[in-house]
Each structure stands twice: as C-alpha cells, then as structure tokens.
C-alpha positions, 0 to 999 in steps of 0.5 A, spaced: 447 451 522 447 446 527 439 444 525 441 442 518 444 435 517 450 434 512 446 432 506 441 438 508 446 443 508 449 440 501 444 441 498 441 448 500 449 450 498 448 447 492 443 451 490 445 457 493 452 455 487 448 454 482 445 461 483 452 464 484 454 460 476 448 465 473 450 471 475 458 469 476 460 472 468 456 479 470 459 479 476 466 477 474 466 483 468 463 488 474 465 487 481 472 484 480 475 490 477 473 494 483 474 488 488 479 488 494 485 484 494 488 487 500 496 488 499 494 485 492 490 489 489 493 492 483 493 500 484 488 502 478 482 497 480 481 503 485 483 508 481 481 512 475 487 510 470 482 515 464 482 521 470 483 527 466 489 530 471 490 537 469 496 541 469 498 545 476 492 542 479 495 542 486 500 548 484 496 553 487 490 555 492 488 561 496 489 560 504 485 565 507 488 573 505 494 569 502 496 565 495 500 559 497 504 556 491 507 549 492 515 550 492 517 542 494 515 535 493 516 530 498 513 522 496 513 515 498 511 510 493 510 502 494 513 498 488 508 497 482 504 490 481 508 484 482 509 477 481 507 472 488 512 470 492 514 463 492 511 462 499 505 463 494 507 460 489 508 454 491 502 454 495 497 455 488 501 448 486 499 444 493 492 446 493 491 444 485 494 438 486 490 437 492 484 439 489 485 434 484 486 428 488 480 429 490 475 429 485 474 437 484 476 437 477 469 432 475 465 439 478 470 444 475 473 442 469 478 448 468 482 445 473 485 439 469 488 444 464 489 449 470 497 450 470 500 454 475 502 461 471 507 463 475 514 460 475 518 459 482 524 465 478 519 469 478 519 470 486 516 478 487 519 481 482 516 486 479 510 485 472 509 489 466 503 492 470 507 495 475 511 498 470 505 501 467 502 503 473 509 506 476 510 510 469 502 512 469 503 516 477 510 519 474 505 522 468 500 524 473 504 528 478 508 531 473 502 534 471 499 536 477 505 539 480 508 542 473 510 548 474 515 545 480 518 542 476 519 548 470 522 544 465 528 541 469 530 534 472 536 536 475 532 538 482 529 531 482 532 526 488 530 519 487 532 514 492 529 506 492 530 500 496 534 495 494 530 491 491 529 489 484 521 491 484 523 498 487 528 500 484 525 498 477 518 502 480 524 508 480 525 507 473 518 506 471 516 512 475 522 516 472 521 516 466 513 517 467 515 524 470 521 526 465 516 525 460 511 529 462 517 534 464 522 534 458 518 531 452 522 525 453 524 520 457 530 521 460 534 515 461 540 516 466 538 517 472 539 512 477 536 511 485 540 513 491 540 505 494 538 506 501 534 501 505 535 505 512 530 509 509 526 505 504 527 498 507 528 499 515 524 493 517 530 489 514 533 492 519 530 492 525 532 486 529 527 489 536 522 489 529 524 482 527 524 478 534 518 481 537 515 481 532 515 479 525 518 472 527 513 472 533 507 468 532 504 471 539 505 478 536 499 478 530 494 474 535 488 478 533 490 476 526 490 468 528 484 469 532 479 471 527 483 466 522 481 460 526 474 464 528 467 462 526 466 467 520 472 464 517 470 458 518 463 459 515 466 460 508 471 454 508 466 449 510 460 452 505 467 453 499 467 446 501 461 443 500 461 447 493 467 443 492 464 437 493 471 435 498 470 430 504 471 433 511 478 430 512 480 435 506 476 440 507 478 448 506 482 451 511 484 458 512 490 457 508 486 455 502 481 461 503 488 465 502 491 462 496 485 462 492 484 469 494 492 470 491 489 466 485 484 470 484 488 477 484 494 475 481 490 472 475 485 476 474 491 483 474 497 478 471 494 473 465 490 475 460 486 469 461 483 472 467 482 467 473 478 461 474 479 461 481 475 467 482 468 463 481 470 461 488 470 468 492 463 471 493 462 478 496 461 474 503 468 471 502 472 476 500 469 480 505 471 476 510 479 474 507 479 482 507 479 483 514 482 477 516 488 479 512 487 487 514 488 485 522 494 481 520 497 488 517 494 493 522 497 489 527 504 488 525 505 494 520 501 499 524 498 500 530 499 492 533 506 495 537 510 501 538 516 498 534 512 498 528 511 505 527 518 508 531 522 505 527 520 509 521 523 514 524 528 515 519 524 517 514 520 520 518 525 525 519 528 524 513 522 528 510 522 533 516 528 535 515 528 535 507 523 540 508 527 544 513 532 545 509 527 547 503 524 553 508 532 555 509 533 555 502 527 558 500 530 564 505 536 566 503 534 565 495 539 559 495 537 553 490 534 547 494 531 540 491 524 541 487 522 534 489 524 527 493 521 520 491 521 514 494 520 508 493 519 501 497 514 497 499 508 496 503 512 495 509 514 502 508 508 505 507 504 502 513 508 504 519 509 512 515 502 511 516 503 509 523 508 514 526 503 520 522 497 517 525 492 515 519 488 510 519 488 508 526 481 505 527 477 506 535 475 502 537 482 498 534 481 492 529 480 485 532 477 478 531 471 479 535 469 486 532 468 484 524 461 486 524 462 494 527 468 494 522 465 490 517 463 495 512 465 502 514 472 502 516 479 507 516 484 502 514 482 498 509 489 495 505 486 494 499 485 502 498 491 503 504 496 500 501 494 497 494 501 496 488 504 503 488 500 506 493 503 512 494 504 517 500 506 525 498 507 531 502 507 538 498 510 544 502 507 551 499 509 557 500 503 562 502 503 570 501 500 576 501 495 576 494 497 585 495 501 585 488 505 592 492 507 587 497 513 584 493 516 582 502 518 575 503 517 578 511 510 575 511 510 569 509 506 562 511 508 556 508 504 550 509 503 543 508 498 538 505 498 531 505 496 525 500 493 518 500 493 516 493 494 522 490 487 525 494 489 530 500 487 527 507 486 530 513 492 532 517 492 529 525 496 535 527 491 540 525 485 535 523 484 540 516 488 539 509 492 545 510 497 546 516 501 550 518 508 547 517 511 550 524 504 545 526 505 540 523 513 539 524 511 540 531 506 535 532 511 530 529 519 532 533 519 527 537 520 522 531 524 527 527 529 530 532 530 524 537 531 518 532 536 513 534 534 508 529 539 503 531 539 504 539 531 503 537 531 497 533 537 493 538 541 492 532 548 490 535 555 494 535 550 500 533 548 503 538 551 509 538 550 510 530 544 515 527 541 514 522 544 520 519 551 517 518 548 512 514 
C-alpha cells in the first residue's frame, strides 16, 4: 500500500466499491442469511429451520452385537435471539452521529433517515425470533427423542439462569417440547433458578479479577485488534466512506457495524443497510478478531475459564449416575434435563470437555493458517440458542431369549447443535459411559467451586449445597 499515493488509493477503492454496489443486492439476499455474525448469529441462519426431524431419529442404534435405546437426556442451551446490549446500543447512535458530522450521509443517503431501531430498555432481553428459535429446537427434540418421553412431562427437569432472556428461552422451548409430547402447550411449568450451574462466571470472583476485568488477559485479541489485517479493512472502509484521516474507521467502528448488521438483518423487517459495508474480506477478519477474544477468555486462554464450570459438569455426570442406579433397581429416574444460559456457559463446557481446542491455538499473527479451516468458530459454536446435549443409552443383547439386564453397556453420544460429535474420551461418537465418566472425574468428583473461584467466606462450601 505504501507505493500508492492517497488519491491513488481512493480511487482504486472507489472503483472496487462500485463494483461491490452491483453485486450488493445478490449478495445480500444470498450470503448474509448464511453469513457469520460470531455470538450474534441468529441459530437457523446456520441451521435448516424446514429440516425434516423424523420422529425417534436418535432413540435407537445397534452398538456392536447390542441394540442401545436412549434412557436419558441431558442438554445445555443458550438463550434465544436478543436484542443488543446497551454498550451497543448506545455505540450504533455515536458512530451515526458521527458519520453524519462528517458528510457520509451525501454518499449514502439511508443514513439521514437511519434511526437507531433498538431502544436503551430494550438492553439483552430476549426478541420475538429467540422465542421462535427456542419453541422450534423444543419441537425438534421432542421428536428426535419421542419415545423418551412417552407422553409424559412429569419426568422433565428445567433448570435457567436468572436472567430474563434465559428463563423465557425455558418457556419458549418448554412449550416446543410439550407440544410436540402432549398435543398441546402446557403452560405450568417454571424453571428451577440456578445461576451456580447456568451463570457461574457471575459467580466467580478469581474469573472476574484475572480475567474478565483484566484487559492484559485477552492480549492476543487485542493484538490482532490493532493489527495489520485490521487495519487494512478500516482504512480501505474509510476511503469508501469518504471520511478524513483524523476520523477514520477504528476497530471499535468495524464491530458496531458488524452489530449493525447482524441485529438488523435477524431483528428488523427492513433489513439493514449497514451490511452494504462487510465484504467477505471484512467479515472474515471481524470474525476472528472476535473468535480469539472468546477462545481466550471462555475457553482455552486460561484454566479458570473451563474449571469453573465444574458445577455443571458435575452436575450432568452425576445426574447421569443417578439414572444407571435407578435404571438397576427398576426405580423412576428423570427422562430428561434442560438447561439454559448464555454463551458464557456454553464456552467453558465446551472448554472443560475439550472441544474445539484448535493446534496450533488461535492468536494474532496466525489468521492466514486458521483463516479458513478452523475448529472453534463462534458463530457455528456458539451462535443464539446454540445447545449442547448428552443422551445415555442403554444397550443390550439384540438375543430376544436374553430377557437379563446382567449384560448391559450404557453408552453416550454427544451433540453440538443438534449433530453428534466426536467424543475426546474415546475419539468415536459412541463411548462407553465408564470411559467417558472416567476421563472427566476430576471435574466431577473433586469440584470445589467456591474454593476455585476465591469467592470470600465460602471456601468451605460445595457446589452441591447450593
């Protein structure tokens, strides 16, 4: 860049704008539906809303010489679509006003119409579409696990954060599955409240000292923030903007036009303008900037991140134990668990279980390797309503004469999204439970949450008591 003069450059940009405009419309109707929008992304942009879910797709398979049928369910779910945080909010009105003071509008007349669609009341509370999306997976597991459920909701445990986008995902997602179970909604069900389990990183004071409030703590992300690659796409965004160097596009601009973007494009009717702004280059390089701010702080950037999730952890595991025992002794156990919190619940699960840990791990100076063909990738991780799910099934002889419980296995599988996934324990997508439980104890037999976390005058408190 440095051989071309300034007015070289805007002219060469200009161009490749115009060409941009031509091809803007098509690419609007096509890729923005399926474009990444990290944590923003709403959850059936990625995934087929119209996907044919058969009934007891995922109740049963055969496992070697063994038929396995699914006995319990145990799934962790983000809330649905929401609305932007005021942080965001009231970032959209500064960067109008500002492109306004400085002449864009004469270039792009939308915005001198352009008001902010988002009021500050409606700060992270959860939209129409998150219900939608919530009601619709409440359908589709309901199908694909029908027979756990055998025309009966008393076996189902609910459990949210308490925030009010999670504990009306609960709702939305209760009435999807009673639906689907009952032929209609039924309306009296209330979450358990547990933000131990759903919310720990609210709870965490180690977490929020060394690293949410510590800037020091995400430096890869802050590297690659005021890096070249983003650099490139500020200064080429303001050329097409027609701003002057001294209120160029920053970093910060860059995101609250990718919020733009997503927000309108899942939240308005209209669509958004503001997306005529993200290329694929562009988006692409916000993504990952974004990505290695979550992988280094929800995942894989320190150990606390995914220790203290340990509660839900071990909450699943020992669910799961309680279900074998009970299945033993023919006594009544729980057909199912849902949870649902946010994406800061997801991310550490993930974490602690160890998926999505790319190698080499994400950082600033290594976009071109991860650029293209990487394992965490936010947007299909952990987009609204992303959703985490164990199924234990119980496996046994496919001999009709053997009519014994002596023989059985249980198993698990795993699933991301509704798709299973490999394992870590056993690198498969079936595992052995006494495998799987195994390679994960530590986090489920020895978790001292509040002792972890240095949370003051509980030290000698389990989660458990909680």
């Amino acid at each position: 860049m440095s051989a071309f003069t300034r007015t070289q450059l805007i002219l060469i940009i200009s161009l490749e704008y115009l060409c941009l405009e031509y091809v803007h419309v098509i690419y609007s109707l096509s890729s923005f539906q399926t474009a990444s929008y990290s944590t923003k992304t709403p959850y059936f942009w990625l995934y087929n809303e119209k996907e044919i879910v058969t009934d007891d797709s995922e109740t049963w398979f055969d496992y070697g010489d063994k038929a396995c049928q699914v006995i319990h369910l145990n799934a962790v779910l983000r809330h649905g679509a929401r609305y932007p945080s005021l942080k965001w909010i009231k970032r959209m009105s500064a960067l109008h006003k500002k492109l306004i003071e400085n002449g864009v509008d004469e270039r792009f007349p939308f915005l001198r119409s352009w008001s902010n669609p988002f009021p500050e009341e409606s700060d992270k509370i959860i939209a129409e579409l998150g219900q939608q999306e919530q009601e619709l997976l409440g359908e589709r597991f309901a199908r694909r696990f029908n027979l756990l459920f055998d025309e009966d909701m008393d076996s189902v445990h609910v459990v949210s954060s308490s925030k009010q986008r999670s504990h009306a995902s609960s709702l939305a997602f209760y009435s999807g599955l009673s639906r689907t179970v009952l032929g209609e909604v039924d309306k009296t069900m209330e979450p358990e409240i547990n933000d131990i389990a759903m919310r720990f990183h609210d709870n965490c004071v180690h977490f929020s000292e060394t690293v949410d409030n510590n800037k020091t703590a995400t430096s890869e992300y802050s590297k690659f923030k005021y890096g070249p690659e983003v650099a490139l796409i500020a200064k080429k965004l303001s050329v097409v903007l027609g701003l002057p160097e001294e209120a160029g596009v920053t970093p910060d601009d860059l995101n609250t036009i990718h919020q733009l973007c997503a927000f309108e494009e899942a939240l308005t009717e209209s669509g958004s303008q503001w997306c005529q702004f993200l290329d694929e280059e562009n988006l692409e390089v916000i993504q990952y900037m974004n990505d290695l701010k979550q992988y280094w702080k929800k995942m894989y950037g320190h150990d606390i991140s995914s220790a203290m999730s340990c509660p839900l952890v071990s909450s699943i595991f020992t669910t799961l134990d309680k279900v074998i025992q009970a299945n033993n002794a023919d006594e009544d156990f729980e057909a199912a668990v849902f949870g649902f919190g946010h994406a800061e619940t997801l991310a550490p699960l993930y974490a602690a279980l160890g998926l999505f840990k790319d190698d080499p791990q994400l950082k600033a100076d290594n976009f071109k390797i991860h650029q293209n063909n990487r394992k965490f990738r936010a947007s299909k991780v952990l987009p609204f309503s992303g959703n985490f799910a164990v199924a234990l099934f119980q496996c046994d002889s496919v001999d009709d004469q053997d009519d014994t419980t002596d023989d059985s296995v249980y198993v698990v599988k795993f699933y991301v999204n509704e798709k299973p996934v490999d394992i870590p324990a056993c690198g498969k997508k079936v595992c052995p439970y006494d495998q799987v439980r195994d390679f994960y104890k530590s986090q489920v037999d020895k978790c001292d949450f509040h002792k972890m976390c240095r949370n003051p005058n509980q030290d000698s408190k389990k989660h458990e008591e909680l």
